[in-house]
C-alpha positions, 0 to 999 in steps of 0.5 A: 020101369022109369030109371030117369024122370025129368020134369021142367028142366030149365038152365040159364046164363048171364051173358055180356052179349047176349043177356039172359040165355035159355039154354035148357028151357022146360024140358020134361021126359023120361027115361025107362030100363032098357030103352035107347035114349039119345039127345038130338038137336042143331047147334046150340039147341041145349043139348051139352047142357042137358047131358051136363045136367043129366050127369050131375056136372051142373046144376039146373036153374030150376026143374027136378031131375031123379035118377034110379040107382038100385031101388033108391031114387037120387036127386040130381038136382041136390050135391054131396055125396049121398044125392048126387055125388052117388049117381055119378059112377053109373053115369057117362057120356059120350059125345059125337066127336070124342077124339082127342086130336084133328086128324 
């Protein structure tokens, strides 16, 4: 069964230097229960923006993206509480480098 569906995931910036930049550009997947996901890609591919999105941290420009919670679906793409706000307690992330401090 599909537990996340993204269809169309698209995230820009205005940059002073740079313009317009697609950080996210038409990103469509998913996601099903007990399946290994991870995100890859070289530097600046958009892959810290993707996870921001998935986890309800930023929004997209455009694009949907639906997380299963039980039986219900839930709209990352609208705030509050009961959208969401909702998922975000079932949802983490953990980086390649997650120490606090250089050793």
């Amino acid at each position: 069964e599909k537990v996340v569906v993204a269809r169309d995931l698209t995230k820009r910036y205005i940059s002073v230097d740079r313009g317009v930049v697609k950080a996210v550009n038409g990103v469509t997947f998913d996601v099903f229960t007990k399946e290994i996901f991870g995100i890859i890609g070289k530097s600046g591919a958009g892959k810290t923006t993707l996870s921001r999105i998935l986890a309800g941290i930023i929004e997209p420009t455009s694009g949907e993206i639906n997380i299963r919670i039980g039986e219900e679906w839930v709209d990352m793409t609208k705030p509050g509480i009961e959208q969401r706000g909702r998922a975000k307690e079932y949802i983490g992330l953990l980086h390649q480098e997650y120490d606090l401090f250089p050793h």
